[in-house]
C-alpha positions as CSV (number, residue, x, y, z in Angstrom):
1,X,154.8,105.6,65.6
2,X,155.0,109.4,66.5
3,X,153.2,111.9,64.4
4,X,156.5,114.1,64.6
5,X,158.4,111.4,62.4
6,X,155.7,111.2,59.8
7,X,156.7,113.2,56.7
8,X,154.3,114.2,53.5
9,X,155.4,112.3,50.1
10,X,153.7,112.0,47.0
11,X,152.5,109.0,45.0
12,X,153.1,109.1,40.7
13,X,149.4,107.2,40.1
14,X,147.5,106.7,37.0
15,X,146.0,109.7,35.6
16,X,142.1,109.4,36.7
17,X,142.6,106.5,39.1
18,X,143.6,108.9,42.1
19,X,140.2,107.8,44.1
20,X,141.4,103.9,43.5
21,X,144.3,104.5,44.8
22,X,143.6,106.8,47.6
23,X,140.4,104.1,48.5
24,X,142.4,100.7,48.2
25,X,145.3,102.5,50.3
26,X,142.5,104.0,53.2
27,X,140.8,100.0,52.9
28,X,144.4,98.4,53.5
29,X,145.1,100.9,56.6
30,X,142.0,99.3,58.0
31,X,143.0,95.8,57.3
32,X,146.5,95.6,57.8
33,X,149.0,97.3,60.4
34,X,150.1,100.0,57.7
35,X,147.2,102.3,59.8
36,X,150.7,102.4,61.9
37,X,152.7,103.9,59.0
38,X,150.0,106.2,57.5
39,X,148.2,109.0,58.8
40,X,146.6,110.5,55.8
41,X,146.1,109.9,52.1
42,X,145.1,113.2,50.1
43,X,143.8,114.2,46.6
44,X,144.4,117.4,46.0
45,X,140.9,118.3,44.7
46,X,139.4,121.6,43.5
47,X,135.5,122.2,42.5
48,X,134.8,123.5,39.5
49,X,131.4,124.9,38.2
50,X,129.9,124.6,34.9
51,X,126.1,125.6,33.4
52,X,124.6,122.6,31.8
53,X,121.3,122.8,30.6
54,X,120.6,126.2,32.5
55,X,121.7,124.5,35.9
56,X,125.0,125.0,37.4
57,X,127.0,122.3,38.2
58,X,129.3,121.7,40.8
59,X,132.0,118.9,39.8
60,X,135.1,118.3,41.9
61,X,138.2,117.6,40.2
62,X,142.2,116.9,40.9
63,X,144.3,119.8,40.3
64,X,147.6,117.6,40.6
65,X,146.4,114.7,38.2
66,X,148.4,112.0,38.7
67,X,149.1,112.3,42.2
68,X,148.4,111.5,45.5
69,X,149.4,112.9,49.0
70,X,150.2,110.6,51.7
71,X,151.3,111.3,55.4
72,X,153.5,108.6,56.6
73,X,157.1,106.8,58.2
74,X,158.3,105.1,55.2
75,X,160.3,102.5,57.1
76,X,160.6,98.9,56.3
77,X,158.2,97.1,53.8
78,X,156.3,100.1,53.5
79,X,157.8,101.3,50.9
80,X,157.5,98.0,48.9
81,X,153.6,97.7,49.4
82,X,153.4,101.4,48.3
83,X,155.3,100.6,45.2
84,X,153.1,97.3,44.7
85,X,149.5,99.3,45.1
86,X,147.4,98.9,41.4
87,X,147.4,102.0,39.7
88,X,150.6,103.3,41.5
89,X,153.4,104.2,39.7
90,X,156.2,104.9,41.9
91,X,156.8,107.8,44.7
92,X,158.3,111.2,43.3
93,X,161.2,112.3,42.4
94,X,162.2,108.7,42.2
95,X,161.0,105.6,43.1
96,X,164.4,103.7,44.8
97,X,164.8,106.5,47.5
98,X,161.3,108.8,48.2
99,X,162.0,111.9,49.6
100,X,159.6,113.9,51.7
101,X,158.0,117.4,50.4
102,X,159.2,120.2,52.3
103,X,157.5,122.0,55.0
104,X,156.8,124.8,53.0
105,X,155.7,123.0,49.8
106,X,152.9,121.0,52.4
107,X,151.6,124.3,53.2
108,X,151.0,125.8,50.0
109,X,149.7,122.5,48.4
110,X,147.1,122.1,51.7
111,X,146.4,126.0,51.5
112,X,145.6,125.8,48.2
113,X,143.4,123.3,48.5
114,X,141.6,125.2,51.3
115,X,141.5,128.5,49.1
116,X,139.8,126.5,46.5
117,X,137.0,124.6,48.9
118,X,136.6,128.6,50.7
119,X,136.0,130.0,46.3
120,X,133.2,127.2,45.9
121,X,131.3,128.1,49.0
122,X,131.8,132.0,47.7
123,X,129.8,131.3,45.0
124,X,126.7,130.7,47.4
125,X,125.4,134.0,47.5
126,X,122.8,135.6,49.6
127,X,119.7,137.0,47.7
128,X,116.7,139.1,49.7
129,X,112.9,139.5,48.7
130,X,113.0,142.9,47.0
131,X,116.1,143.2,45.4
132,X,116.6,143.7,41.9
133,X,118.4,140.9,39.6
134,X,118.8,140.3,35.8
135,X,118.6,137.1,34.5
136,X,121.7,135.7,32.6
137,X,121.0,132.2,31.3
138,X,118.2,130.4,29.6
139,X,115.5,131.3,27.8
140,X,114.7,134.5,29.6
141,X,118.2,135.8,29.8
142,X,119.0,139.9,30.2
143,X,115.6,140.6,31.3
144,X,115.5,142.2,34.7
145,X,112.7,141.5,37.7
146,X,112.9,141.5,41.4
147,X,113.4,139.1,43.6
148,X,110.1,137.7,45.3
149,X,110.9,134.3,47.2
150,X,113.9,133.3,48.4
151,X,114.9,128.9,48.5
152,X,118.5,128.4,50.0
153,X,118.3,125.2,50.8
154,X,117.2,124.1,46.8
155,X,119.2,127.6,45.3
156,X,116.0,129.0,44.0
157,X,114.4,132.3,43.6
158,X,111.3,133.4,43.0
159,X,111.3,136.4,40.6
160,X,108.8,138.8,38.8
161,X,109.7,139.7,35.7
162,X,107.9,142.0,33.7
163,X,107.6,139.8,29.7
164,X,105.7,141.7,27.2
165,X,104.2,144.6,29.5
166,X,102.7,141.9,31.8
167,X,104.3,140.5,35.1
168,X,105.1,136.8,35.1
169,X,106.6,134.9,37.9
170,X,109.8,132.7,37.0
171,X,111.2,130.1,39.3
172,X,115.3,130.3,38.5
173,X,118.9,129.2,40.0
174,X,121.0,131.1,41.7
175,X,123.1,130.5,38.6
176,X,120.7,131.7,36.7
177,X,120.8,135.5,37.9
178,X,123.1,138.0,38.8
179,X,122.5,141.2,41.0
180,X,122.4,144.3,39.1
């Protein structure tokens, strides 16, 4: 099948059960001839970051819950074993006749998704031996030091911070401080 007849459509799934989905439908394009039909199966995902326990945590979540994105030539049975998938509800807007997403929806839905992956590696920043930061989580949160060490690959700094008139080195996140 040509790429130029395949058309985006979306899949009505279970709320939460969008990885089930999208893994039993990637496991049957492996084992059956529906590889043929589809060319992609998306879950529109965003990451989301969160402080637990004075570490930030990055945890990815579905921003359409509910639904999946699939690429595909809905001809012949296709449609059926969609339909018949566990955790699958039905294609939207209705489940006797699916109809494609437009051009323009496809866009914004992927170029969202690629605006939100681009904001997660924003919040990576750069910090340099010698600049000033002020810590803003944990137990020595809005005191001030400067920045003595630099880990990128772990997220760590390195930072003196004057506690009490005396100088004391603290090992902290990247989450953990903001540049003043």
């Amino acid at each position: 099948m040509t790429e130029e007849r395949k058309k985006w459509y979306v899949l009505r799934s279970v709320s939460g059960k969008e990885n089930k989905v999208k893994e039993y439908l990637e496991s049957e394009i492996k084992k059956t001839d529906l590889g043929k039909y589809i060319s992609q199966v998306l879950i529109p995902t965003e990451k989301t970051f969160t402080v637990r326990n004075g570490k930030k945590v990055m945890k990815e979540r579905a921003y359409l819950p509910g639904y999946v994105l699939i690429e595909a030539e809905l001809t012949g049975e296709v449609i059926h074993e969609l339909k018949n998938i566990n955790f699958v509800a039905g294609f939207l807007p209705n489940t006797t006749n699916p109809q494609p997403l437009k051009e323009s929806e496809v866009k914004r839905i992927l170029g969202t998704m690629d605006e939100l992956e681009e904001a997660g590696e924003d919040m990576d920043m750069k910090y340099y031996v010698g600049e000033n930061v002020k810590v803003i989580s944990g137990p020595f949160s809005s005191f001030s030091g400067v920045v003595e060490e630099v880990n990128d690959e772990r997220k760590k700094l390195k930072v003196m911070v004057k506690i009490f008139g005396r100088k004391q080195l603290l090992e902290l996140s990247y989450m953990q401080v903001e540049k003043e």
